[in-house]
N, CA, C and O atoms as CSV, one atom per row, in Angstrom:
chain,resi,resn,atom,element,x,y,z
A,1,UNK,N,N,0.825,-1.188,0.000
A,1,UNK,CA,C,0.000,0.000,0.000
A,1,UNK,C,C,0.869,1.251,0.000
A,1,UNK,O,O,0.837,2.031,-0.952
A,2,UNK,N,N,1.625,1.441,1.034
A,2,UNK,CA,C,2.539,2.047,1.105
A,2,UNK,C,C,3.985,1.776,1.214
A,2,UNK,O,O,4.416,0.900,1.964
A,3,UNK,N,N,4.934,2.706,0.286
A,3,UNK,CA,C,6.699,1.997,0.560
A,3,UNK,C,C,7.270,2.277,1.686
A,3,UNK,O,O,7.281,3.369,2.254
A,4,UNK,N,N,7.809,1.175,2.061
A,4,UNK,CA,C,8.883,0.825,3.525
A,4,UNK,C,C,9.090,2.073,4.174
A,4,UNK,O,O,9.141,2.294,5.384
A,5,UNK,N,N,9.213,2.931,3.137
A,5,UNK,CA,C,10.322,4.315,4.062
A,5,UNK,C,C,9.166,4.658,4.783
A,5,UNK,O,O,9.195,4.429,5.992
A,6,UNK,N,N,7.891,5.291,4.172
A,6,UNK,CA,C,6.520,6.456,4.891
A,6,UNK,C,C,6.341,4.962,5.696
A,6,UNK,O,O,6.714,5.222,6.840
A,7,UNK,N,N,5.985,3.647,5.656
A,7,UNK,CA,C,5.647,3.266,7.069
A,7,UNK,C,C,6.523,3.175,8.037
A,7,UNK,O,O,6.147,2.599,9.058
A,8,UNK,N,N,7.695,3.629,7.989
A,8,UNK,CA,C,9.030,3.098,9.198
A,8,UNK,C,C,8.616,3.860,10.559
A,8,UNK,O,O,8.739,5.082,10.477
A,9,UNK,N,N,8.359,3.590,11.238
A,9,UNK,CA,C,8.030,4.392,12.234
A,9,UNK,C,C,6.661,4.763,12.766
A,9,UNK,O,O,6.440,4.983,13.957
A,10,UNK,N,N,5.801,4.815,11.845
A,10,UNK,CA,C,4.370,5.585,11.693
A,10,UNK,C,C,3.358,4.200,12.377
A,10,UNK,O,O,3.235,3.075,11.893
A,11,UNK,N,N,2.529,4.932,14.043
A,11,UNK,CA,C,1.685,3.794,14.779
A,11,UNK,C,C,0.750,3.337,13.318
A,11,UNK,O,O,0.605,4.095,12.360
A,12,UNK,N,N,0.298,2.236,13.388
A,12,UNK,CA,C,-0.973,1.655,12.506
A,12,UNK,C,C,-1.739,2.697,12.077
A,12,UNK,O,O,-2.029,2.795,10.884
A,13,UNK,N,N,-2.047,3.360,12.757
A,13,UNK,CA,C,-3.461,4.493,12.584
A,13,UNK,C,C,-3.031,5.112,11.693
A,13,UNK,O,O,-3.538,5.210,10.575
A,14,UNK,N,N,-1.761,5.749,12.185
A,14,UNK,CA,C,-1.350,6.734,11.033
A,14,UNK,C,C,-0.910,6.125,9.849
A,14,UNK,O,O,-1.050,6.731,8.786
A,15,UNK,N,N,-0.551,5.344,9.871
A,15,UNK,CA,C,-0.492,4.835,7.975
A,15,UNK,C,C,-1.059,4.677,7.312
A,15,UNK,O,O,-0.656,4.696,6.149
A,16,UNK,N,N,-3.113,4.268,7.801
A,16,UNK,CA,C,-3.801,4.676,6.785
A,16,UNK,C,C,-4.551,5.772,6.263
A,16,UNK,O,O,-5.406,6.023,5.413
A,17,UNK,N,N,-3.785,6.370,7.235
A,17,UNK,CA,C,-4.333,8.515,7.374
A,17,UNK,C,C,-3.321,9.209,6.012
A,17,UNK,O,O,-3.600,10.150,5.270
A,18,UNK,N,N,-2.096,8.348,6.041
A,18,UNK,CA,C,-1.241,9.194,5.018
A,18,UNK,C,C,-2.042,8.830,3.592
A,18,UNK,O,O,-2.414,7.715,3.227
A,19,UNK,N,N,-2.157,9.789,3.072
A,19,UNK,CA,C,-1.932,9.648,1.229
A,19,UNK,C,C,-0.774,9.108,0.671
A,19,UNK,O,O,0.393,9.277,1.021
A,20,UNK,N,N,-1.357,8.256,-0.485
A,20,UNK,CA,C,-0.292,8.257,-0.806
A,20,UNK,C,C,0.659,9.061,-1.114
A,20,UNK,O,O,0.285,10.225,-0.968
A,21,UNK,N,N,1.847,8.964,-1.517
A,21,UNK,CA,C,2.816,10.500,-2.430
A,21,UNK,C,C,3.286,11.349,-0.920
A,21,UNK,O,O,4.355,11.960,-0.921
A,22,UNK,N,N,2.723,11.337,-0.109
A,22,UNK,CA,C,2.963,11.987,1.171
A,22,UNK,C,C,3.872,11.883,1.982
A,22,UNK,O,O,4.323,10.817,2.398
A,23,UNK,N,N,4.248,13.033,2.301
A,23,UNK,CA,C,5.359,12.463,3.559
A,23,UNK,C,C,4.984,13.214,4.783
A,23,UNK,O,O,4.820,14.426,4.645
A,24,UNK,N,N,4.785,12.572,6.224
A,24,UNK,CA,C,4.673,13.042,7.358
A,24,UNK,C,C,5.899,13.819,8.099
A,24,UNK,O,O,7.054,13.479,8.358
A,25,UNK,N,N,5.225,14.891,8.305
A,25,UNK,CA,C,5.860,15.963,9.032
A,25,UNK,C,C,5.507,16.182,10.566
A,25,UNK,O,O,4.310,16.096,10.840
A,26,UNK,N,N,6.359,16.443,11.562
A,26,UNK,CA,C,5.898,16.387,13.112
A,26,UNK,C,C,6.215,18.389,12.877
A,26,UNK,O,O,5.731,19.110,13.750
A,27,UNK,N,N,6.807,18.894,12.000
A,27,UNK,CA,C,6.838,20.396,11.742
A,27,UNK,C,C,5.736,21.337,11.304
A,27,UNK,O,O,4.768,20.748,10.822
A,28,UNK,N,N,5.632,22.887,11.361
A,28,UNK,CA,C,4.161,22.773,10.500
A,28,UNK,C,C,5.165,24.072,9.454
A,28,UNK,O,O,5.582,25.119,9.948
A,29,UNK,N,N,5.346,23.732,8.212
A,29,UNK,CA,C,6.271,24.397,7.457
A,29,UNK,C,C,5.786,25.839,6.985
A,29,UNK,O,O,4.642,25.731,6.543
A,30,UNK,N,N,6.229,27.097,6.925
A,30,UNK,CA,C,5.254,27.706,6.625
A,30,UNK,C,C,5.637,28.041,4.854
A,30,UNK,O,O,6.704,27.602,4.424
A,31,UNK,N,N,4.880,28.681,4.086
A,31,UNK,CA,C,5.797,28.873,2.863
A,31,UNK,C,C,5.068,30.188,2.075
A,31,UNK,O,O,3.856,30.361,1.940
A,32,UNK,N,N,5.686,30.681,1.806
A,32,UNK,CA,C,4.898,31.880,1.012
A,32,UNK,C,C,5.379,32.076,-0.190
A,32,UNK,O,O,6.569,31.802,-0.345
A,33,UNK,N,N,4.773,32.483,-1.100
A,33,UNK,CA,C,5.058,32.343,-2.850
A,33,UNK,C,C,6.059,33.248,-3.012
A,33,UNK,O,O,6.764,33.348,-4.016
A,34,UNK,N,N,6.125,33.937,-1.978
A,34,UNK,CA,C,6.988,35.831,-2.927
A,34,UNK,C,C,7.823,35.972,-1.494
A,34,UNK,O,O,8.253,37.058,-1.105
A,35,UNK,N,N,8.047,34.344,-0.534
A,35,UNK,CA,C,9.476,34.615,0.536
A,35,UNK,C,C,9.043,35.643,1.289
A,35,UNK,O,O,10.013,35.775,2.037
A,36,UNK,N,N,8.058,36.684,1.705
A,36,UNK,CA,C,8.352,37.546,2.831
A,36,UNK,C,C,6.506,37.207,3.309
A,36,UNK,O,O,5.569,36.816,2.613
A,37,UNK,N,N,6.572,37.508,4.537
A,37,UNK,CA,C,5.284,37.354,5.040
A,37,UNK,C,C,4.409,38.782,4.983
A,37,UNK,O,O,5.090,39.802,5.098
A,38,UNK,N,N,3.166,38.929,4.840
A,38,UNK,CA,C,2.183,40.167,4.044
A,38,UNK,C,C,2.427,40.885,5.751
A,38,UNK,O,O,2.232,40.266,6.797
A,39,UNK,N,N,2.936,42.451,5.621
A,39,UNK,CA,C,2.778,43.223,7.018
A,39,UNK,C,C,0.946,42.797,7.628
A,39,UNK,O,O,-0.031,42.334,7.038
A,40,UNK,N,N,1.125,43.125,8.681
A,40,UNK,CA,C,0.003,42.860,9.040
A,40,UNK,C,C,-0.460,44.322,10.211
A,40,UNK,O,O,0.082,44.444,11.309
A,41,UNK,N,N,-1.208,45.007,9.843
A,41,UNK,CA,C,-1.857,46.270,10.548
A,41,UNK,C,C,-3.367,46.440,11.217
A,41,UNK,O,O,-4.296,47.039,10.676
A,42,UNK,N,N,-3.405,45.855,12.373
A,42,UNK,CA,C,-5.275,45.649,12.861
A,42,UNK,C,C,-5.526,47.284,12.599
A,42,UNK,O,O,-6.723,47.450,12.836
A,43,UNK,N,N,-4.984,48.452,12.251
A,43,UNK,CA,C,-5.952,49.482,12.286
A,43,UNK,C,C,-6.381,49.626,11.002
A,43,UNK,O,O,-7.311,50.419,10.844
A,44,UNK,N,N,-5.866,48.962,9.856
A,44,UNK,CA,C,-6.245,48.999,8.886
A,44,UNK,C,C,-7.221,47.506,8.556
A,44,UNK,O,O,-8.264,47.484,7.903
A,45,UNK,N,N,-6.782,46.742,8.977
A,45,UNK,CA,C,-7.419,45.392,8.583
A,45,UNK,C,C,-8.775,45.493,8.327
A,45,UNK,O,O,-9.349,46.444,8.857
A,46,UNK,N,N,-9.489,44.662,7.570
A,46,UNK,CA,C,-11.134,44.525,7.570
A,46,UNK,C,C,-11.229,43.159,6.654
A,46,UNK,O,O,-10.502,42.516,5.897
A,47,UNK,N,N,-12.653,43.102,7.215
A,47,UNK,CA,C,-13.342,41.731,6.643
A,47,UNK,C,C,-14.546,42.129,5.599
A,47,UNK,O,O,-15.445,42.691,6.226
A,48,UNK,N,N,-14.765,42.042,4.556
A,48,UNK,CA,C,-15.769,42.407,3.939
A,48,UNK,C,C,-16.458,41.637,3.446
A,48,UNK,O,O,-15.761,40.834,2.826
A,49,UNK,N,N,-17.940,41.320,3.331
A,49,UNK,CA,C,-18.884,40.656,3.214
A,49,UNK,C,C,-19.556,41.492,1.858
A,49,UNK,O,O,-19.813,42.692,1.952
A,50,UNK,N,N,-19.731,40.952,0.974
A,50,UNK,CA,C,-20.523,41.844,-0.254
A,50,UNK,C,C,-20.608,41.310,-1.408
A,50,UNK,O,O,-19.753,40.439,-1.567
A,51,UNK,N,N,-21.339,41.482,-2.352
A,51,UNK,CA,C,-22.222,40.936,-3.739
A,51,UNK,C,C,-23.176,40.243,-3.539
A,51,UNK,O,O,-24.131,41.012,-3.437
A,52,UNK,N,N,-23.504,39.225,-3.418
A,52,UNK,CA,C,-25.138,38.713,-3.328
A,52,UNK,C,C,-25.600,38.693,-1.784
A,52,UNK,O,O,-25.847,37.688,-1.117
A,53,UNK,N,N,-25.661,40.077,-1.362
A,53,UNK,CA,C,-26.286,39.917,0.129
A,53,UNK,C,C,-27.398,41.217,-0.147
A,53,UNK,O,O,-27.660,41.755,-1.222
A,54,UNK,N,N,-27.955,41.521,1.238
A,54,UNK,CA,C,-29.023,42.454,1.097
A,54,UNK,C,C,-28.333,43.699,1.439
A,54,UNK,O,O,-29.029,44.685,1.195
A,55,UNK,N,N,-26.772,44.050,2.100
A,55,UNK,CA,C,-26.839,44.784,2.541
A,55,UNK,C,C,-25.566,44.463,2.812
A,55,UNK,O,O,-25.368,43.597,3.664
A,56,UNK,N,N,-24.009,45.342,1.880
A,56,UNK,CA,C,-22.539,44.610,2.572
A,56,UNK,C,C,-22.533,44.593,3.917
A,56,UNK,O,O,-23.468,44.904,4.654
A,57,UNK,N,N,-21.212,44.137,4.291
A,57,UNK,CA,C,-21.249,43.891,6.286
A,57,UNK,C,C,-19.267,44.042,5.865
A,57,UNK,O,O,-18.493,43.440,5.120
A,58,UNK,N,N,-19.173,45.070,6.743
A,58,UNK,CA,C,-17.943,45.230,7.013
A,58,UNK,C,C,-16.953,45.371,8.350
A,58,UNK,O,O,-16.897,46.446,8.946
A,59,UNK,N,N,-16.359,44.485,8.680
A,59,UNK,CA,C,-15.927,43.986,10.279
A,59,UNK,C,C,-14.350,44.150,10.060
A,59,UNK,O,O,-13.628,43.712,9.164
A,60,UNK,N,N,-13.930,45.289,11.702
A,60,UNK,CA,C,-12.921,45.626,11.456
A,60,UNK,C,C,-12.200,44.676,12.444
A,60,UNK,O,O,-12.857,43.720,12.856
A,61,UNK,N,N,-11.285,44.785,12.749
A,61,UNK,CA,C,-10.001,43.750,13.140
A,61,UNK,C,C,-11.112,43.469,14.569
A,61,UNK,O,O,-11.797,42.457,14.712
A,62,UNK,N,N,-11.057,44.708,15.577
A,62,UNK,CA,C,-11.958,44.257,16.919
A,62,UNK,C,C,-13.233,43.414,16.589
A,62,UNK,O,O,-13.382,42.398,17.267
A,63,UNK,N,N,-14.235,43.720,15.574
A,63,UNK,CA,C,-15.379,43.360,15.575
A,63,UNK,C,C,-14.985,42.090,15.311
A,63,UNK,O,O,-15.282,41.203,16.112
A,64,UNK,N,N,-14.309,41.822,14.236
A,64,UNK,CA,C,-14.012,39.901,13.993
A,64,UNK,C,C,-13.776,39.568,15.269
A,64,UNK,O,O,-14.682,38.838,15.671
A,65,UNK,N,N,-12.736,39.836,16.311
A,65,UNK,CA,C,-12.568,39.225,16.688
A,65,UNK,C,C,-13.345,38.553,18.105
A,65,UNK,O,O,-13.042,37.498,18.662
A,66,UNK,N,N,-14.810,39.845,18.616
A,66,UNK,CA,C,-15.415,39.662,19.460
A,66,UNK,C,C,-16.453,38.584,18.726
A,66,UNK,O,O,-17.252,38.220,19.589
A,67,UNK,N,N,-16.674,38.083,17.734
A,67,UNK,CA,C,-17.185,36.825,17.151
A,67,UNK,C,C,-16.970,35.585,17.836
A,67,UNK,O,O,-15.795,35.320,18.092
A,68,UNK,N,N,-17.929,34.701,18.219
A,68,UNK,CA,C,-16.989,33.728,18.353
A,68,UNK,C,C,-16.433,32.749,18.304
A,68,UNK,O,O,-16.956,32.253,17.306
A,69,UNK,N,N,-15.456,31.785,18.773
A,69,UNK,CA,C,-14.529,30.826,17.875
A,69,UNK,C,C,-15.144,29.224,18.505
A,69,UNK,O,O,-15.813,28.765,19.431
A,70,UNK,N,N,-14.408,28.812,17.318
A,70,UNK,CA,C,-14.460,27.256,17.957
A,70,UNK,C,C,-13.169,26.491,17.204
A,70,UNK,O,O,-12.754,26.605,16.051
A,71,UNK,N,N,-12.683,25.627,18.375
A,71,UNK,CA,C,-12.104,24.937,18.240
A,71,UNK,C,C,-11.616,23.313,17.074
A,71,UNK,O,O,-12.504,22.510,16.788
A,72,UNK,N,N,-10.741,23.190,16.771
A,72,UNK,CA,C,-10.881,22.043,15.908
A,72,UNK,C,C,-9.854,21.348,15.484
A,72,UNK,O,O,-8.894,22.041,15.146
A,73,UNK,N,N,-9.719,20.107,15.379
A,73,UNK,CA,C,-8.500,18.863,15.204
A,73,UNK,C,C,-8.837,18.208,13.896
A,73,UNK,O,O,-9.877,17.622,13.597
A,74,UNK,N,N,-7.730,18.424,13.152
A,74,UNK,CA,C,-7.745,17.858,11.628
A,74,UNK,C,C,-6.271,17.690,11.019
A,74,UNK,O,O,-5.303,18.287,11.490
A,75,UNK,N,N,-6.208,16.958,10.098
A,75,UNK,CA,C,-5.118,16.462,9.306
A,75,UNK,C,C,-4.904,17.385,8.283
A,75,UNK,O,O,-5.923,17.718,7.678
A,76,UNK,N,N,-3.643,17.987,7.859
A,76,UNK,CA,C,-3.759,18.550,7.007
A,76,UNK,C,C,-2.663,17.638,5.885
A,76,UNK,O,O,-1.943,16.750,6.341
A,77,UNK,N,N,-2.659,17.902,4.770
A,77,UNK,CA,C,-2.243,17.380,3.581
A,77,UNK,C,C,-2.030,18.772,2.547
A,77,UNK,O,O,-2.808,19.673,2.231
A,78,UNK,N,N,-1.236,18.615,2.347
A,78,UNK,CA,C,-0.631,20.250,1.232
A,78,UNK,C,C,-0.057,19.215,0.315
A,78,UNK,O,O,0.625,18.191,0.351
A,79,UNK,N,N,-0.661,19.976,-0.500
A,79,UNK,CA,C,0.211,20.061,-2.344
A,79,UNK,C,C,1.187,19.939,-2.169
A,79,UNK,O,O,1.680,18.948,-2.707
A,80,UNK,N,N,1.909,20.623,-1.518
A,80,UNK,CA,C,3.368,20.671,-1.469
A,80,UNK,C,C,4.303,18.672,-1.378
A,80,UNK,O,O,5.441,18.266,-1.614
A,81,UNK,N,N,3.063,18.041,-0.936
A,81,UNK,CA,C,3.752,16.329,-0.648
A,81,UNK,C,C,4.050,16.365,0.745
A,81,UNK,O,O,5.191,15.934,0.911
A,82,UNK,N,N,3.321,16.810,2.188
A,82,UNK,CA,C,3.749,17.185,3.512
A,82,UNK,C,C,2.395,17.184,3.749
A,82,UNK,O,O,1.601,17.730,2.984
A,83,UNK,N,N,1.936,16.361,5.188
A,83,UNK,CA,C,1.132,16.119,5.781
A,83,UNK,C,C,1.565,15.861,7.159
A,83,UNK,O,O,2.613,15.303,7.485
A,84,UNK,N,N,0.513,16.396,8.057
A,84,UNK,CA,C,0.656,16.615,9.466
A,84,UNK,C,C,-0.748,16.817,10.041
A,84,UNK,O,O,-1.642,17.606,9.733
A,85,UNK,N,N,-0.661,15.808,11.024
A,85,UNK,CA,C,-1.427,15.108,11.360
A,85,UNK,C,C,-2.075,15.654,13.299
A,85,UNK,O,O,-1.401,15.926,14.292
A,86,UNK,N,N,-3.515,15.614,13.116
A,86,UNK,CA,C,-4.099,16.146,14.517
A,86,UNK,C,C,-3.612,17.499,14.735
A,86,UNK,O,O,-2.980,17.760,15.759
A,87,UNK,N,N,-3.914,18.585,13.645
A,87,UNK,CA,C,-3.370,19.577,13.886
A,87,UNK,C,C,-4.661,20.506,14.733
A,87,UNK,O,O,-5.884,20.518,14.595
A,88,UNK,N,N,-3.953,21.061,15.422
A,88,UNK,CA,C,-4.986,21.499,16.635
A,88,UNK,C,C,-5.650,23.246,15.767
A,88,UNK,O,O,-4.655,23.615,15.143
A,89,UNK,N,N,-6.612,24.148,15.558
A,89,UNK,CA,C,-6.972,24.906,15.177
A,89,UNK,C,C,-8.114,25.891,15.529
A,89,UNK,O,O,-9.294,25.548,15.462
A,90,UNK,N,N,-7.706,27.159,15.916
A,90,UNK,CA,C,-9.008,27.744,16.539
A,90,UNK,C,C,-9.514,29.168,15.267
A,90,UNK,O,O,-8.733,29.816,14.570
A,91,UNK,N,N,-10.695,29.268,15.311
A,91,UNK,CA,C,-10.501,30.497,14.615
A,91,UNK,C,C,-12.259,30.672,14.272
A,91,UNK,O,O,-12.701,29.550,14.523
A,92,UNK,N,N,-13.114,31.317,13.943
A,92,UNK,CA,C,-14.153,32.211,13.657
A,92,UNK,C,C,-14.922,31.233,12.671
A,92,UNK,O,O,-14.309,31.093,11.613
A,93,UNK,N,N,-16.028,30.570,12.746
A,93,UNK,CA,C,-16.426,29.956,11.844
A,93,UNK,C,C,-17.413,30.486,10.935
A,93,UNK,O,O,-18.240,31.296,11.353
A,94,UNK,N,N,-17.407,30.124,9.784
A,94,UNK,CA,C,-17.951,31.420,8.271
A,94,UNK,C,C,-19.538,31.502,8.893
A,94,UNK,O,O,-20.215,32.505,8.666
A,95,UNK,N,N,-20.082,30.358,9.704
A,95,UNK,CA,C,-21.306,30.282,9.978
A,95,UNK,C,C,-21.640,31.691,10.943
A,95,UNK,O,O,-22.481,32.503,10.558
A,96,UNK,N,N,-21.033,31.841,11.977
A,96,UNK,CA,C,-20.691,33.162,12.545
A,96,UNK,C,C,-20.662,34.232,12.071
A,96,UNK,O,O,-21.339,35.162,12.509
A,97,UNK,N,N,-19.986,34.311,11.219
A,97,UNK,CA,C,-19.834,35.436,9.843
A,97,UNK,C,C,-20.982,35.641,9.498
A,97,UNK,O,O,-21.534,36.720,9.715
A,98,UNK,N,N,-21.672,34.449,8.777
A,98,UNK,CA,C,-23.233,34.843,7.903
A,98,UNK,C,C,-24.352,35.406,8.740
A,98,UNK,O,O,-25.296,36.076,8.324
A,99,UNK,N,N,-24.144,35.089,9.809
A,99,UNK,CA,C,-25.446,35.619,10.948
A,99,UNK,C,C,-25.353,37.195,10.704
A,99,UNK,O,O,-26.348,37.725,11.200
A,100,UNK,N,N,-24.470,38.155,10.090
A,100,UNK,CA,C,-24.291,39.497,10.322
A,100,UNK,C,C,-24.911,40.133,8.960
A,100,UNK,O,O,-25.269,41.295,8.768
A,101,UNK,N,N,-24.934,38.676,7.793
A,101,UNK,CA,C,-25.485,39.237,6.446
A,101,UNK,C,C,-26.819,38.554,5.755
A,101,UNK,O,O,-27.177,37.533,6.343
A,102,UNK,N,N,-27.418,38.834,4.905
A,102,UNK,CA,C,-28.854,37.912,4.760
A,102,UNK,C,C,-28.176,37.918,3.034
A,102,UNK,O,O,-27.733,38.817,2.319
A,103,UNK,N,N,-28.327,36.772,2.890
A,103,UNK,CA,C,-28.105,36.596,1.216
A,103,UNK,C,C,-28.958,36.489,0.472
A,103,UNK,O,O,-30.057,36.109,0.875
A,104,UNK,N,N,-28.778,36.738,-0.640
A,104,UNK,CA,C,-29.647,37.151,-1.760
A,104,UNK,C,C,-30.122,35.932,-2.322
A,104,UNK,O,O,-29.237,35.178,-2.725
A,105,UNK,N,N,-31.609,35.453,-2.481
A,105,UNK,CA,C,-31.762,33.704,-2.872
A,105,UNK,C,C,-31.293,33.792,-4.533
A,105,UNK,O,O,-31.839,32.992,-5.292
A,106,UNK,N,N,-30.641,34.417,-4.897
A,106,UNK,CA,C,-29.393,33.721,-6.124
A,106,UNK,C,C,-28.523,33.421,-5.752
A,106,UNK,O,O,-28.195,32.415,-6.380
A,107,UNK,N,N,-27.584,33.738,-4.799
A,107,UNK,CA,C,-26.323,33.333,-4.126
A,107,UNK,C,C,-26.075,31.956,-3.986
A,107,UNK,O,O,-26.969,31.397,-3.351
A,108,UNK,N,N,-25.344,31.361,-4.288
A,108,UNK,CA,C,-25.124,29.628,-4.302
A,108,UNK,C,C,-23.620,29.792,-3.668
A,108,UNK,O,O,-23.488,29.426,-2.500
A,109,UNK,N,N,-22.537,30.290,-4.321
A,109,UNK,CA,C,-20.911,30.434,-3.591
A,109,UNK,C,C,-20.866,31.676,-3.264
A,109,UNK,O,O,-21.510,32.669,-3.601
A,110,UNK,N,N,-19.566,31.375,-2.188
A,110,UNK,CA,C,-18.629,32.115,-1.343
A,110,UNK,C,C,-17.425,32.330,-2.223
A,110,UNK,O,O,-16.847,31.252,-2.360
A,111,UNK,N,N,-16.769,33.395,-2.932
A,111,UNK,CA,C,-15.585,33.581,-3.279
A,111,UNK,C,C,-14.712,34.801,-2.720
A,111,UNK,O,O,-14.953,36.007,-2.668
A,112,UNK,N,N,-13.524,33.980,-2.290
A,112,UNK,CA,C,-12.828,34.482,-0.241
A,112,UNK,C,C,-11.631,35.422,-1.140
A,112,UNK,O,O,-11.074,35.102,-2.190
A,113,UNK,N,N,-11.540,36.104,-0.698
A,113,UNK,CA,C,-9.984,37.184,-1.243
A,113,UNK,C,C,-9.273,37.109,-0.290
A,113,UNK,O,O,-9.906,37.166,0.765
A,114,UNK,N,N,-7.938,36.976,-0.157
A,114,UNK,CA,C,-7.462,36.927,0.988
A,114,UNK,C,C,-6.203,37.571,0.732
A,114,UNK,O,O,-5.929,37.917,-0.417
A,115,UNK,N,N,-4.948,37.882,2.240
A,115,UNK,CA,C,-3.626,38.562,1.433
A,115,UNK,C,C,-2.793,37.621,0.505
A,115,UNK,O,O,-3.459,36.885,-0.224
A,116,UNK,N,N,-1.754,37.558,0.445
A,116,UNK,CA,C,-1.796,39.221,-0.500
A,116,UNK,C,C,-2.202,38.514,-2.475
A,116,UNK,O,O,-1.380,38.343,-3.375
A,117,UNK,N,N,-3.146,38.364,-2.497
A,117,UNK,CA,C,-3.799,38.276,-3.889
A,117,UNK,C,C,-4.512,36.965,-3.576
A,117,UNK,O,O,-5.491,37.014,-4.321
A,118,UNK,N,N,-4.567,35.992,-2.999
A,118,UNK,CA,C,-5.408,34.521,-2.864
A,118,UNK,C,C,-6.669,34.446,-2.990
A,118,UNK,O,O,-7.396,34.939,-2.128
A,119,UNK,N,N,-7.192,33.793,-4.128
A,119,UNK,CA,C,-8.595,33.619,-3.787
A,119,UNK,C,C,-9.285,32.214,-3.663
A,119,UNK,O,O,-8.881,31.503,-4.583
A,120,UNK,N,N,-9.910,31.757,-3.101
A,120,UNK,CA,C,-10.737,30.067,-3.603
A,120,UNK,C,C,-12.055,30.407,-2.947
A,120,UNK,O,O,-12.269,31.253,-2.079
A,121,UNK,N,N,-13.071,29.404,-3.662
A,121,UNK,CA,C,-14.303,29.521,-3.415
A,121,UNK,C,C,-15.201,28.259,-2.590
A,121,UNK,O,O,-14.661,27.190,-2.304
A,122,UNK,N,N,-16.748,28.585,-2.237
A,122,UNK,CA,C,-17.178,28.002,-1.492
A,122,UNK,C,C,-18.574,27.618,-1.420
A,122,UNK,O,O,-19.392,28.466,-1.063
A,123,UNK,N,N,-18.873,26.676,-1.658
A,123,UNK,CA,C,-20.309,26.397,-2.273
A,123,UNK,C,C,-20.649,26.066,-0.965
A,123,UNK,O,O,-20.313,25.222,-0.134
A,124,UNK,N,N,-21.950,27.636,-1.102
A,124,UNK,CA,C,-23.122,27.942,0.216
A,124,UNK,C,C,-23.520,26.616,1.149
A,124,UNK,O,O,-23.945,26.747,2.297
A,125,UNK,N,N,-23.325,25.316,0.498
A,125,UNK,CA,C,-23.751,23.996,1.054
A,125,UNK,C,C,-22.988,23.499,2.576
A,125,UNK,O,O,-23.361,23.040,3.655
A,126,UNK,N,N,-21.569,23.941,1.858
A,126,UNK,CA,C,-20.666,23.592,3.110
A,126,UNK,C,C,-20.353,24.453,3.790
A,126,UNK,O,O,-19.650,24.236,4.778
């Protein structure tokens, strides 16, 4: 299933958690396309909510963050061929977010902008 090397070491559980092509990391690597990390300024920061809603919603660094969070344990797997496993994660869930906006019944996806140029999208389902 898997070659000798990715099982050497790895309890039962985790060997059928890896993908194949994967290699387990106990590190969490960080990597950025353009080598420097985006400055980061809460007096400028904002969250913006807008196009198929009734009404944009715009949340500045404080307001996100009096939202609130929940906790969560998951595996991650990157493109990159690096996976790491039970990674612990807290942060604002989008469901939280939507309570502040009413969407427009054409709206089907979420498409997220993020720094510095990233975008991927999100079908309203999940």
């Amino acid at each position: 299933m898997f070659p000798k090397r990715k099982q050497a070491g790895l309890k039962a559980d985790y060997r059928d958690r890896l993908p194949p092509g994967q290699s387990l990391t106990e590190k969490w690597p960080v990597l950025h396309y353009n080598s420097s990390i985006p400055r980061f300024d809460p007096a400028t920061w904002d969250f913006k909510v807008w196009g198929l809603v009734k009404a944009p919603k715009r949340f500045t660094w404080a307001e996100f963050n009096a939202l609130p969070t929940v906790e969560q344990v998951a595996d991650m797997h990157c493109v990159t061929r690096w996976s790491k496993f039970d990674s612990r994660f807290e942060g604002i869930p989008i469901a939280a977010v939507m309570q502040h906006v009413e969407l427009l019944p054409e709206a089907g996806y979420v498409l997220v902008h993020a720094d510095p140029g990233y975008t991927t999208n999100l079908p309203l389902a999940d």
